[in-house]
VOZADREN-710157 format. One record per residue (C-alpha): residue in one letter; chain; z, y, x. Coordinates in Angstrom, 1 decimal, padded with zeros to 4 digits. Layout:
<rs>
  res  chain      c3      c2      c1
    a      A       Z       Y       X
...
</rs>
This chain:
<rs>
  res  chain      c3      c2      c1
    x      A   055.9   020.9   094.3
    x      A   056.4   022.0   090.5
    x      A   054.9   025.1   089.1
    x      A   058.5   026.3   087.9
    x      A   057.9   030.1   088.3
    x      A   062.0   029.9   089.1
    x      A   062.8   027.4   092.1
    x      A   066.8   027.6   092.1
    x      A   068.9   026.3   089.1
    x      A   069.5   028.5   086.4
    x      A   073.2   029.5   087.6
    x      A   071.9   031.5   090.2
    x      A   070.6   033.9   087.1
    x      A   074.1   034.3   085.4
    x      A   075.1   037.8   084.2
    x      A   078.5   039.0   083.7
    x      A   079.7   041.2   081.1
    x      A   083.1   042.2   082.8
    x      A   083.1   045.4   084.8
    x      A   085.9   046.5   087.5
    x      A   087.5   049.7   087.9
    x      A   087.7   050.5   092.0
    x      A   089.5   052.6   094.0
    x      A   087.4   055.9   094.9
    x      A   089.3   056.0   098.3
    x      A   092.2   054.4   100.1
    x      A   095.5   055.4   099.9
    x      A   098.7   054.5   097.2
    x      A   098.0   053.5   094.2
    x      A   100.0   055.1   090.8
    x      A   098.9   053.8   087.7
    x      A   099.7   055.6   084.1
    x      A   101.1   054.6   081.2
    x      A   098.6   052.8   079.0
    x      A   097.0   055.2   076.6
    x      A   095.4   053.6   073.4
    x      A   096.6   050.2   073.2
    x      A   095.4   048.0   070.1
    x      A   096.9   044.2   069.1
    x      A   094.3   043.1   071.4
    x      A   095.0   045.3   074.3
    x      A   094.5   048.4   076.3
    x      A   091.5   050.5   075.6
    x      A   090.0   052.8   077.8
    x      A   087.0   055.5   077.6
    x      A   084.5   055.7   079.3
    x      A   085.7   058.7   081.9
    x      A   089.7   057.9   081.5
    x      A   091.5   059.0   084.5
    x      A   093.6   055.8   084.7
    x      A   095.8   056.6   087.7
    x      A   095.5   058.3   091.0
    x      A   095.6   057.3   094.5
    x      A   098.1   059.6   096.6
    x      A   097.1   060.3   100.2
    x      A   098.0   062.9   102.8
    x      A   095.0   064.8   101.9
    x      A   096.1   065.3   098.3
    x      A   095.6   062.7   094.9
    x      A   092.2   061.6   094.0
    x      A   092.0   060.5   090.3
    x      A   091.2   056.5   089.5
    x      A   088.5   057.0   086.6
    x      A   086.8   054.1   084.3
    x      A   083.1   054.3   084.2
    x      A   083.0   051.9   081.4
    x      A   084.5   052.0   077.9
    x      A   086.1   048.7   077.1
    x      A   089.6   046.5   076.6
    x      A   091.4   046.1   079.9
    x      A   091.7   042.8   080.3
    x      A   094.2   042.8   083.4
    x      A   095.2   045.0   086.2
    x      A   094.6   043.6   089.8
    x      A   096.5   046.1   091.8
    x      A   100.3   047.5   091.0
    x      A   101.7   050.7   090.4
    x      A   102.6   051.4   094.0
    x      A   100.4   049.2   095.9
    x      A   098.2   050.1   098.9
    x      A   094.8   050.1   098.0
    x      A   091.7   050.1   100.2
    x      A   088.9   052.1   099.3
    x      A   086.6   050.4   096.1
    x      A   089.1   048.3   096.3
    x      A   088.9   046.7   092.6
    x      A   092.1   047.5   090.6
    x      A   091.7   046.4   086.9
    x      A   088.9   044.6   085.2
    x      A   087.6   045.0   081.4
    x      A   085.3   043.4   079.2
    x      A   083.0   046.8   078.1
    x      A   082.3   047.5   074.7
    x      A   079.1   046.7   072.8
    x      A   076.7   049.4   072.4
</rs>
């Protein structure tokens, strides 16, 4: 038996960097039109109501909680979404 304070491979202690925008509930998703978009991409604030999810019991705003380049969207524009259902990914800002 070693005296390696960390038993499991270093993989196992990996960060990421990427965050996910999720769906706050379930319903249809409706995305808007990209807002600031640079030669690298789309960027969004932290706070950036990105689309909404229509339901029977009224819309419920998508929001990013991250500032950063969106880097892909992983639901569509019209798409049923679960709820925190992930629905576009970005790599966040440095602070």
């Amino acid at each position: 038996m070693s005296n390696d304070p960390h038993p499991y491979p270093l993989a196992e202690a990996t960060t990421m960097v990427e965050r996910i925008i999720v769906a706050p509930v379930g319903g249809v998703l409706r995305l808007h039109a990209p807002g600031t978009v640079t030669a690298d991409g789309e960027v969004v604030s932290c706070g950036q109501v990105i689309g909404s999810i229509e339901r029977l019991a009224g819309d419920v705003d998508v929001v990013s909680t991250h500032a950063g380049m969106v880097m892909g969207r992983l639901a569509l524009s019209g798409e049923r979404v679960r709820h925190h259902q992930p629905v576009a990914w970005l790599v966040p800002f440095e602070t």
